[in-house]
Jmol script that loads the backbone (N, CA, C; Angstrom):
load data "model"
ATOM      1  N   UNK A   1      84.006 -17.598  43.435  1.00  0.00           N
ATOM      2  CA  UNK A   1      82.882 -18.437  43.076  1.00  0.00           C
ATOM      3  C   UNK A   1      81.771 -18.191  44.073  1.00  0.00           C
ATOM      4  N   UNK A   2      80.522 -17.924  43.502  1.00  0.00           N
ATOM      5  CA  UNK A   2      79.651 -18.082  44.160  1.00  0.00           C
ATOM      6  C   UNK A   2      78.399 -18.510  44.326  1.00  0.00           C
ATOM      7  N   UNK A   3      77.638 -19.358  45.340  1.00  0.00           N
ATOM      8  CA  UNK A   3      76.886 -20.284  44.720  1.00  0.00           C
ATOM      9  C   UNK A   3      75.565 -19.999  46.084  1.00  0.00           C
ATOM     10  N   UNK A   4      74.414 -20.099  44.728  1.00  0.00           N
ATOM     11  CA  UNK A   4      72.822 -19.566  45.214  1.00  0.00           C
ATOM     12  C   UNK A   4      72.379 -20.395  45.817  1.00  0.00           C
ATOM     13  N   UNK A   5      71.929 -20.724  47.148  1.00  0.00           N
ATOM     14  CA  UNK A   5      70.486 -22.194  47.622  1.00  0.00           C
ATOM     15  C   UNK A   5      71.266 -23.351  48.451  1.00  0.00           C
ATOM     16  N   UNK A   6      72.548 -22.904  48.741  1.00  0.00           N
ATOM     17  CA  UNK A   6      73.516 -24.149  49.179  1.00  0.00           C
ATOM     18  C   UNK A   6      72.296 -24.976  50.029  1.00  0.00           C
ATOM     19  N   UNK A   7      71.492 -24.306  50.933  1.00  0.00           N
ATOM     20  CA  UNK A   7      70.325 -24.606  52.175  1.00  0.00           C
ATOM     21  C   UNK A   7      69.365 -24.653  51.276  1.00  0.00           C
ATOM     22  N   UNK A   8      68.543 -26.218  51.381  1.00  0.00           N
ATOM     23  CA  UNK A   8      67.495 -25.917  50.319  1.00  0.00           C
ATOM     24  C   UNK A   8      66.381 -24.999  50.514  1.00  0.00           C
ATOM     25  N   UNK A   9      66.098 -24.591  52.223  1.00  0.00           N
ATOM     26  CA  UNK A   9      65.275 -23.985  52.793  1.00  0.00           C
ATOM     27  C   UNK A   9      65.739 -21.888  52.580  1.00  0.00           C
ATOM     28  N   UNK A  10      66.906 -22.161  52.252  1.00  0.00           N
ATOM     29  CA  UNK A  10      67.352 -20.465  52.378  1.00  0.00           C
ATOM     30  C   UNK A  10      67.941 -20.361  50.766  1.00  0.00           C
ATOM     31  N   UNK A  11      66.668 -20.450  49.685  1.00  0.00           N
ATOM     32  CA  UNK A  11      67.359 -19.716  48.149  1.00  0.00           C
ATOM     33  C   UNK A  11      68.062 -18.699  47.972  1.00  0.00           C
ATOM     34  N   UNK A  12      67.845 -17.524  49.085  1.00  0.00           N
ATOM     35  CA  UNK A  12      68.588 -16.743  48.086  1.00  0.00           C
ATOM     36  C   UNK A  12      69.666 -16.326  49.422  1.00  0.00           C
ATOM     37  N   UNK A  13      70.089 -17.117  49.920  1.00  0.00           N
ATOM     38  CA  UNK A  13      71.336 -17.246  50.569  1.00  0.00           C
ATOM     39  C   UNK A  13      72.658 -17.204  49.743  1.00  0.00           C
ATOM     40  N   UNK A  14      74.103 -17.121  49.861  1.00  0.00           N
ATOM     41  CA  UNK A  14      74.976 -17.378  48.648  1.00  0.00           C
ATOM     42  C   UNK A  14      76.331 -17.637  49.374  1.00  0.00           C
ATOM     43  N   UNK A  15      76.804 -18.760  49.340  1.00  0.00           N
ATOM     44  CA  UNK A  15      78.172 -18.833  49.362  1.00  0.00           C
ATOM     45  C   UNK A  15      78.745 -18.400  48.739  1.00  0.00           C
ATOM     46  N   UNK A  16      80.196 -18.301  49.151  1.00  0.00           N
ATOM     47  CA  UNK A  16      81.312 -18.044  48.427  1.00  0.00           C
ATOM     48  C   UNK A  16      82.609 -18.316  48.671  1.00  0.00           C
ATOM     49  N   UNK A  17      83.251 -18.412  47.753  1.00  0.00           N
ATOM     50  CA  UNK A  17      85.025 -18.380  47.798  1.00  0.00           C
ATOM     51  C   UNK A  17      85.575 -18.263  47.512  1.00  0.00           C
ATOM     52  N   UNK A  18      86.934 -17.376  47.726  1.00  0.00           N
ATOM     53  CA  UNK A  18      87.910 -17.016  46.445  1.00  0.00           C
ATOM     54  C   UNK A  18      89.060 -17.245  47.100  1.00  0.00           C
ATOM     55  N   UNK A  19      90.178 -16.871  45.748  1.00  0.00           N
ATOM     56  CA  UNK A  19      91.282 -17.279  46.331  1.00  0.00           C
ATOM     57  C   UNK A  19      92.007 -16.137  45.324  1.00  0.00           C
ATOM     58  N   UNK A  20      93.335 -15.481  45.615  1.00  0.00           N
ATOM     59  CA  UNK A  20      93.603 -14.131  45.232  1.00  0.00           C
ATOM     60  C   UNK A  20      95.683 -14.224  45.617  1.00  0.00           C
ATOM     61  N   UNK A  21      96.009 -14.045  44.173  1.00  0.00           N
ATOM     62  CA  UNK A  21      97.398 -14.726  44.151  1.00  0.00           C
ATOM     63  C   UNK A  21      98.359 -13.421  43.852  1.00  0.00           C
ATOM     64  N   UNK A  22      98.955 -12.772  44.653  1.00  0.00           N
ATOM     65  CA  UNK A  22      99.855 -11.850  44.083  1.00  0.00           C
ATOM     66  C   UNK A  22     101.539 -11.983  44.156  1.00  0.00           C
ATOM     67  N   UNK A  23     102.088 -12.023  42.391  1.00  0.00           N
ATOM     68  CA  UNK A  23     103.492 -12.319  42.166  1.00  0.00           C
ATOM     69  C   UNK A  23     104.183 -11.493  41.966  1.00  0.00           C
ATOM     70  N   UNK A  24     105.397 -10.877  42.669  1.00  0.00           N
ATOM     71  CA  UNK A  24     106.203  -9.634  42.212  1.00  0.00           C
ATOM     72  C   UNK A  24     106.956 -10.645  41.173  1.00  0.00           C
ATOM     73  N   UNK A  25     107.145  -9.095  40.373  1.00  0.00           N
ATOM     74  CA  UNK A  25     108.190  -9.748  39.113  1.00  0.00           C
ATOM     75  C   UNK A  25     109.895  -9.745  39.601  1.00  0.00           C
ATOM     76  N   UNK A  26     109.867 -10.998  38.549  1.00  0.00           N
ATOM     77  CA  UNK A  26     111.471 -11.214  38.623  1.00  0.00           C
ATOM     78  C   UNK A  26     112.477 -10.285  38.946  1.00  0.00           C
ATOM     79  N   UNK A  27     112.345  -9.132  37.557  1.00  0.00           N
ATOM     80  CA  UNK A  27     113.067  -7.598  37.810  1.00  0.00           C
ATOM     81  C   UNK A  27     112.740  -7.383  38.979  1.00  0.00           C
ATOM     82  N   UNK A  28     112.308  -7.092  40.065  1.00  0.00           N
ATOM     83  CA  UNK A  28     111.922  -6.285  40.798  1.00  0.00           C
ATOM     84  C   UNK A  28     112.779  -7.326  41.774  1.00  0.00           C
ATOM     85  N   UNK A  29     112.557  -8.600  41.955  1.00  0.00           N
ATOM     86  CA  UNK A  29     113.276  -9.458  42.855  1.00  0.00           C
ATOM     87  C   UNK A  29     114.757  -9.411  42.710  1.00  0.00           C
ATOM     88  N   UNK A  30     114.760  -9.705  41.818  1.00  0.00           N
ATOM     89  CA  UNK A  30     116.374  -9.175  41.015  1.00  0.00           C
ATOM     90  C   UNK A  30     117.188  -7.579  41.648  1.00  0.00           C
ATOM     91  N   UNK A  31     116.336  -7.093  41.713  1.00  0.00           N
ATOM     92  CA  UNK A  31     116.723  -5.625  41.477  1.00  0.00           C
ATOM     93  C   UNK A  31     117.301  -5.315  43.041  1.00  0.00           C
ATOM     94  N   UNK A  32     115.918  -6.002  44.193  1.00  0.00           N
ATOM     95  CA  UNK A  32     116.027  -5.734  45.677  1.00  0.00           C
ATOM     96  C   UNK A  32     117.572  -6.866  45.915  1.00  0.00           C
ATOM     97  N   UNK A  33     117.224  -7.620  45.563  1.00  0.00           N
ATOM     98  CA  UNK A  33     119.169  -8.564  45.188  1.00  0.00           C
ATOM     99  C   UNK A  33     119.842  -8.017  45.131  1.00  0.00           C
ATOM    100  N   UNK A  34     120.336  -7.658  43.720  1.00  0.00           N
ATOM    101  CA  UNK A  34     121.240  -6.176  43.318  1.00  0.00           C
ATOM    102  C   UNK A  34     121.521  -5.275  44.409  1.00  0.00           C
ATOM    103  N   UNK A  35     120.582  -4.773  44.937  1.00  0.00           N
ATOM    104  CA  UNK A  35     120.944  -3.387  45.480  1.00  0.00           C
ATOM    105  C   UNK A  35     121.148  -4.303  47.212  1.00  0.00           C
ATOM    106  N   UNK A  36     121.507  -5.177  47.458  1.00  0.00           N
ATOM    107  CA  UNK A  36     121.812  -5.876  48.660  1.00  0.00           C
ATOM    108  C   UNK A  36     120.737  -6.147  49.549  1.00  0.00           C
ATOM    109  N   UNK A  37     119.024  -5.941  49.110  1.00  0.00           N
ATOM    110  CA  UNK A  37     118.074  -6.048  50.374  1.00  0.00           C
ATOM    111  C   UNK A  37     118.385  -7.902  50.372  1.00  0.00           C
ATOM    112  N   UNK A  38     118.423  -7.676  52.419  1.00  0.00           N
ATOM    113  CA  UNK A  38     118.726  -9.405  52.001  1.00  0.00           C
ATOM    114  C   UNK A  38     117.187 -10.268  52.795  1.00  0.00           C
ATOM    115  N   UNK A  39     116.013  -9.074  52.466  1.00  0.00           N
ATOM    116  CA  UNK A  39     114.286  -9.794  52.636  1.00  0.00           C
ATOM    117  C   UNK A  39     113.894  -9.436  51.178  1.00  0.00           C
ATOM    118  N   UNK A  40     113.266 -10.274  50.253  1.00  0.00           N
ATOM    119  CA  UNK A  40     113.101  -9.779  49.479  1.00  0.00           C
ATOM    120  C   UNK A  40     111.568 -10.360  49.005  1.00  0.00           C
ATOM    121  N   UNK A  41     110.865  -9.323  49.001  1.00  0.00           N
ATOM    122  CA  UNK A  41     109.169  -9.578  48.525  1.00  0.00           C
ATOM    123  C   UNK A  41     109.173 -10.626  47.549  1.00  0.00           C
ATOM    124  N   UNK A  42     108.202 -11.629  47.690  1.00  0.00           N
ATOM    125  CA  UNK A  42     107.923 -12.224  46.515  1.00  0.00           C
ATOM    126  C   UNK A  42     106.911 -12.974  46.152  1.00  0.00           C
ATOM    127  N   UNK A  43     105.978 -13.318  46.857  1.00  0.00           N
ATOM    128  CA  UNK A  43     104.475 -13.201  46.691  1.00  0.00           C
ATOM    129  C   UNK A  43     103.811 -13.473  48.043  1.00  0.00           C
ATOM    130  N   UNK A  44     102.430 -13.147  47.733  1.00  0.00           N
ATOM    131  CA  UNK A  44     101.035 -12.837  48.792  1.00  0.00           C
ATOM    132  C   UNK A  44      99.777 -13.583  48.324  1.00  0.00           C
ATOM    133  N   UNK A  45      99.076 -14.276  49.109  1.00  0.00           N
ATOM    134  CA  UNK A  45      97.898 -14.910  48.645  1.00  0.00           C
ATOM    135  C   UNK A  45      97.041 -14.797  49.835  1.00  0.00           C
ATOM    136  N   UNK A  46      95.847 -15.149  49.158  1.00  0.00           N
ATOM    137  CA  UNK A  46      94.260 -14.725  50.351  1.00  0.00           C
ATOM    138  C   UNK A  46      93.430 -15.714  49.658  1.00  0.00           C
ATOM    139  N   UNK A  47      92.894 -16.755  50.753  1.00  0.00           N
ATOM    140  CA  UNK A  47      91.556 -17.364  50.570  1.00  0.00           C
ATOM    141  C   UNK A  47      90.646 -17.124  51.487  1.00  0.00           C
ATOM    142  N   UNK A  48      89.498 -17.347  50.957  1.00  0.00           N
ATOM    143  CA  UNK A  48      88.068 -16.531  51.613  1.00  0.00           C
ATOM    144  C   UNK A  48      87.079 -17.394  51.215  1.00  0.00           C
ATOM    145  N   UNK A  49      86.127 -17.561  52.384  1.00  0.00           N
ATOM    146  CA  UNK A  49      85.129 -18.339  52.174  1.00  0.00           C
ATOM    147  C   UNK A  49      83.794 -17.304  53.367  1.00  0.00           C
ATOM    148  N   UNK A  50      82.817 -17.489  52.789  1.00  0.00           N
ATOM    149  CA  UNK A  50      81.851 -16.672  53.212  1.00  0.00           C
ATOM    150  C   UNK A  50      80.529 -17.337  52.867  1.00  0.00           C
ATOM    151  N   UNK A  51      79.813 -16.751  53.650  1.00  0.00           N
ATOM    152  CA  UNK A  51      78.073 -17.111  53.584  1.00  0.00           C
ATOM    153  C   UNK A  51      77.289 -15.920  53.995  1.00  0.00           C
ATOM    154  N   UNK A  52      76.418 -15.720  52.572  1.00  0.00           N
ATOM    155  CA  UNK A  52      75.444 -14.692  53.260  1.00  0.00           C
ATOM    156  C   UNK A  52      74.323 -14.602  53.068  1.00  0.00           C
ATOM    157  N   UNK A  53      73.690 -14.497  54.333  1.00  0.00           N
ATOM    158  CA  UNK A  53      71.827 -14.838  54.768  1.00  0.00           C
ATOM    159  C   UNK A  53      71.269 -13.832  54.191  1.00  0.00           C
ATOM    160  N   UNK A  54      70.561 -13.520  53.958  1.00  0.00           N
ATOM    161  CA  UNK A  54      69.600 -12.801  53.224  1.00  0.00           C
ATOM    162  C   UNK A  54      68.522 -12.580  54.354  1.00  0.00           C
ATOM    163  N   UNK A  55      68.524 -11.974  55.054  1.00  0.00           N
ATOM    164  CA  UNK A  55      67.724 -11.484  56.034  1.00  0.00           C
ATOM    165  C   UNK A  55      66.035 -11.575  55.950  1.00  0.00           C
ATOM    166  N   UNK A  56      66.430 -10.643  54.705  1.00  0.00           N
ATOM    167  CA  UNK A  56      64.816 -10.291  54.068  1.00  0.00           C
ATOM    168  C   UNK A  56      65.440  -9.751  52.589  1.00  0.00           C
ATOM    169  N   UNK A  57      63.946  -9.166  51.984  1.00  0.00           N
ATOM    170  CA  UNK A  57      64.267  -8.272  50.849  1.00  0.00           C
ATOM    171  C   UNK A  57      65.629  -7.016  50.825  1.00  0.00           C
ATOM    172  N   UNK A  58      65.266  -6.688  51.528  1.00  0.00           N
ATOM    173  CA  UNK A  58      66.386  -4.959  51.954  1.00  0.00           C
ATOM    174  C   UNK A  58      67.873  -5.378  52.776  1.00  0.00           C
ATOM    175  N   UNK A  59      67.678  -6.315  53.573  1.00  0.00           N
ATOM    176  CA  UNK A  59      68.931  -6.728  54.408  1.00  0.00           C
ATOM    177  C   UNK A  59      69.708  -7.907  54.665  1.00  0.00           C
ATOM    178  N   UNK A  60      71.298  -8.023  54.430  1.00  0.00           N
ATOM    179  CA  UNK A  60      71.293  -9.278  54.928  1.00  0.00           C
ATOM    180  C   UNK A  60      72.847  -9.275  55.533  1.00  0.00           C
ATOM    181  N   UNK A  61      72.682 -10.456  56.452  1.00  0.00           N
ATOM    182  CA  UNK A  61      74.210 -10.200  57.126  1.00  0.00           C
ATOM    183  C   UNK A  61      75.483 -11.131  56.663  1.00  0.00           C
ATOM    184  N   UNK A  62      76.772 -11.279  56.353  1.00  0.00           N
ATOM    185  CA  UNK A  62      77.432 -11.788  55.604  1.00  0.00           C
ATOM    186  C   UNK A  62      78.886 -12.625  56.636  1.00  0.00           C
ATOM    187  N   UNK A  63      78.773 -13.456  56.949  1.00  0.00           N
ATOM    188  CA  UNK A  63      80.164 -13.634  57.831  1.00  0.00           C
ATOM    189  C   UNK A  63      81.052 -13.908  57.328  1.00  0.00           C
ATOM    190  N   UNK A  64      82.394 -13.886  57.310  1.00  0.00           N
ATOM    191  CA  UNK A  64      83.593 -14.255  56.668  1.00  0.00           C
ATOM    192  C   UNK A  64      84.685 -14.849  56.997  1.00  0.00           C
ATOM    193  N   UNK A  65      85.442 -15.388  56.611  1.00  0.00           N
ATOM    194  CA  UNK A  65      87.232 -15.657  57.096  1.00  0.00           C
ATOM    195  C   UNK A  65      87.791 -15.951  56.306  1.00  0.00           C
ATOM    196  N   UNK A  66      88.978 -15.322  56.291  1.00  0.00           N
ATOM    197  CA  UNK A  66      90.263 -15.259  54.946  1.00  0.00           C
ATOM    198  C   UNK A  66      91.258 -16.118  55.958  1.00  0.00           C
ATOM    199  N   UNK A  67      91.921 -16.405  55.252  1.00  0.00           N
ATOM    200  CA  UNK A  67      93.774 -16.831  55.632  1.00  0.00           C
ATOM    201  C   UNK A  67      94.343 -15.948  54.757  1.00  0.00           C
ATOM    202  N   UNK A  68      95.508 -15.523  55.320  1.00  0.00           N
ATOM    203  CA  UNK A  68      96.097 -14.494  54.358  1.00  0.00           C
ATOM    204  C   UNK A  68      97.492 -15.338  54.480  1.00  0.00           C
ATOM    205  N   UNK A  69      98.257 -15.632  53.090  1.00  0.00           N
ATOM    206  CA  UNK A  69      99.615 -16.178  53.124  1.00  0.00           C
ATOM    207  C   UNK A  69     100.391 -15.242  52.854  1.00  0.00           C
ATOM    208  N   UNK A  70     101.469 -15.007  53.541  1.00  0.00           N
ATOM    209  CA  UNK A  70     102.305 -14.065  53.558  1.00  0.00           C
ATOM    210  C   UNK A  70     101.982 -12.550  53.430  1.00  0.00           C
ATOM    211  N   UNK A  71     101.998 -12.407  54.627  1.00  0.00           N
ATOM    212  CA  UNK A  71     101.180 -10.664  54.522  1.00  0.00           C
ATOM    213  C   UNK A  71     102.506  -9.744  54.238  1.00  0.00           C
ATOM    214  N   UNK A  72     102.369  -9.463  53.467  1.00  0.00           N
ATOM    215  CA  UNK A  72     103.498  -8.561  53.065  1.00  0.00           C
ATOM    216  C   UNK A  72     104.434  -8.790  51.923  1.00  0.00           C
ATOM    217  N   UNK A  73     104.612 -10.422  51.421  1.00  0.00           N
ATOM    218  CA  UNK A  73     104.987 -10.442  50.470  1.00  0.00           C
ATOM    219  C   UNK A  73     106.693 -10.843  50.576  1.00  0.00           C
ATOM    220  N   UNK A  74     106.828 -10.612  52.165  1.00  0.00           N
ATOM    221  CA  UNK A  74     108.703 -11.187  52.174  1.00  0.00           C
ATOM    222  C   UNK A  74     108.411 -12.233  53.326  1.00  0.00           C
ATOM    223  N   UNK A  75     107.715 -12.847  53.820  1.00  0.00           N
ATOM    224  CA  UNK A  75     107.259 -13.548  54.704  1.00  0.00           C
ATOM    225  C   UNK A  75     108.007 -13.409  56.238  1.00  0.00           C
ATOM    226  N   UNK A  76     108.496 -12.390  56.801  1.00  0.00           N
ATOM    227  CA  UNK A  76     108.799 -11.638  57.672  1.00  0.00           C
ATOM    228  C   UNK A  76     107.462 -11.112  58.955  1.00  0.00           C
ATOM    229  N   UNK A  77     106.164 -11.912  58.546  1.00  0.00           N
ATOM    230  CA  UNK A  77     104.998 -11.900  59.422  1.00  0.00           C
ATOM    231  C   UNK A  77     104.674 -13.216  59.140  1.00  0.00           C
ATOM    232  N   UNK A  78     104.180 -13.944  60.329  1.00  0.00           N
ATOM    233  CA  UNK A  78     103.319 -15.200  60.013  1.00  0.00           C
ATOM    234  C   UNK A  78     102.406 -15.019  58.922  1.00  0.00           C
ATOM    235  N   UNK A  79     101.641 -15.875  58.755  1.00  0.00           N
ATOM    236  CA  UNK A  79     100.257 -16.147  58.158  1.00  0.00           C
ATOM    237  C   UNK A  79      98.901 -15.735  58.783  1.00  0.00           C
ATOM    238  N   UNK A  80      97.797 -15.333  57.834  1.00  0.00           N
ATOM    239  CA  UNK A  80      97.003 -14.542  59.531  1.00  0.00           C
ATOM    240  C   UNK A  80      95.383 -15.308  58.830  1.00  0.00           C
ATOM    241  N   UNK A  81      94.875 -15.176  59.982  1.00  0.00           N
ATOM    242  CA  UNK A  81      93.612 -15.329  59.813  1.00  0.00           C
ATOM    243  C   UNK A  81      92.773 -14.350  60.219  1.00  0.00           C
ATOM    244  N   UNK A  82      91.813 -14.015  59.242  1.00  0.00           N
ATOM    245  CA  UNK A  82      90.718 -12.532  59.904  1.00  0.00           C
ATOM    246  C   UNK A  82      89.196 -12.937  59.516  1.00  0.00           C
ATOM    247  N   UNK A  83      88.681 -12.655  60.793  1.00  0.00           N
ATOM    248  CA  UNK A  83      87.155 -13.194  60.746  1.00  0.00           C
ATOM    249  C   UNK A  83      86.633 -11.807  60.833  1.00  0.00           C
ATOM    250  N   UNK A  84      85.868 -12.023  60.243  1.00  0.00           N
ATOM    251  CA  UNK A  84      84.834 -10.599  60.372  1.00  0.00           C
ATOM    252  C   UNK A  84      83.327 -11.189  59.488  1.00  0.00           C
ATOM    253  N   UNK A  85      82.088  -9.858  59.600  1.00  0.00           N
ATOM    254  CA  UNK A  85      80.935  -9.478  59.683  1.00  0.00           C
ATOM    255  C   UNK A  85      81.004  -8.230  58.332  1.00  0.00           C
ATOM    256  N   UNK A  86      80.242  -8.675  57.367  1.00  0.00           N
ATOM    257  CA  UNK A  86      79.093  -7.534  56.605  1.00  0.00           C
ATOM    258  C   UNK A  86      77.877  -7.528  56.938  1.00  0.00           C
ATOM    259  N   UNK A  87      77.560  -6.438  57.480  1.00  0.00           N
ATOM    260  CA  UNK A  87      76.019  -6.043  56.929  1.00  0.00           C
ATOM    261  C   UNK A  87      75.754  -5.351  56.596  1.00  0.00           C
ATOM    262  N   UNK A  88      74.830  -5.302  55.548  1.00  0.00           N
ATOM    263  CA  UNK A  88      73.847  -5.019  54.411  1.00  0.00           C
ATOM    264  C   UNK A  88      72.224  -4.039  54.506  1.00  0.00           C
ATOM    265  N   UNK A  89      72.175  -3.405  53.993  1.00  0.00           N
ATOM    266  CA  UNK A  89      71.000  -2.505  54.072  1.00  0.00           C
ATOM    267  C   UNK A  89      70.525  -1.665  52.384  1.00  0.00           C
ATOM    268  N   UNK A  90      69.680  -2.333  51.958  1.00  0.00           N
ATOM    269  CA  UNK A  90      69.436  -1.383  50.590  1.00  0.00           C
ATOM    270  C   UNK A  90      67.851  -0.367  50.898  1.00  0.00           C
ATOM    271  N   UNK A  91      67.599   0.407  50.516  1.00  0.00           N
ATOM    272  CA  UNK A  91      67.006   1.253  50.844  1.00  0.00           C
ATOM    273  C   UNK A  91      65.923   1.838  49.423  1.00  0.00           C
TER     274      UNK A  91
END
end "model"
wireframe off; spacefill off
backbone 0.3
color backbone group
């Protein structure tokens, strides 16, 4: 989702946020069972929220941070958080 003017002073600024759900299938869970894996993948999710300034016409800089749930999918890593920076240049 993303949304134009959140700042009434900065229009063409734009939030955002998503959220991003990945499910291994049953078979496949089943299957790592079967064959004795005893970690077995079974889902991954990412939410993200962001804001980005609009510099000017040509440039703008974008900051970010996700949580990532289960990186990997067998939950064998914590949960992570990653901050980071886009910037932007059209020409």
């Amino acid at each position: 989702l993303v949304y134009e003017g959140l700042i009434p002073s900065r229009d063409k600024d734009q939030t955002g946020i998503a959220f991003a759900f990945g499910d291994y299938s049953s078979d496949q869970i089943k299957a790592a069972h079967d064959a004795g894996k005893e970690i077995v993948d079974t889902y991954e999710g990412v939410l993200e929220f962001e804001y980005r300034v609009q510099v000017n016409k040509w440039s703008f800089v974008q900051p970010f941070a996700q949580y990532i749930i289960r990186p990997g999918g067998d939950g064998q890593v914590a949960n992570a958080t990653v901050l980071g920076v886009h910037f932007g240049v059209t020409f």
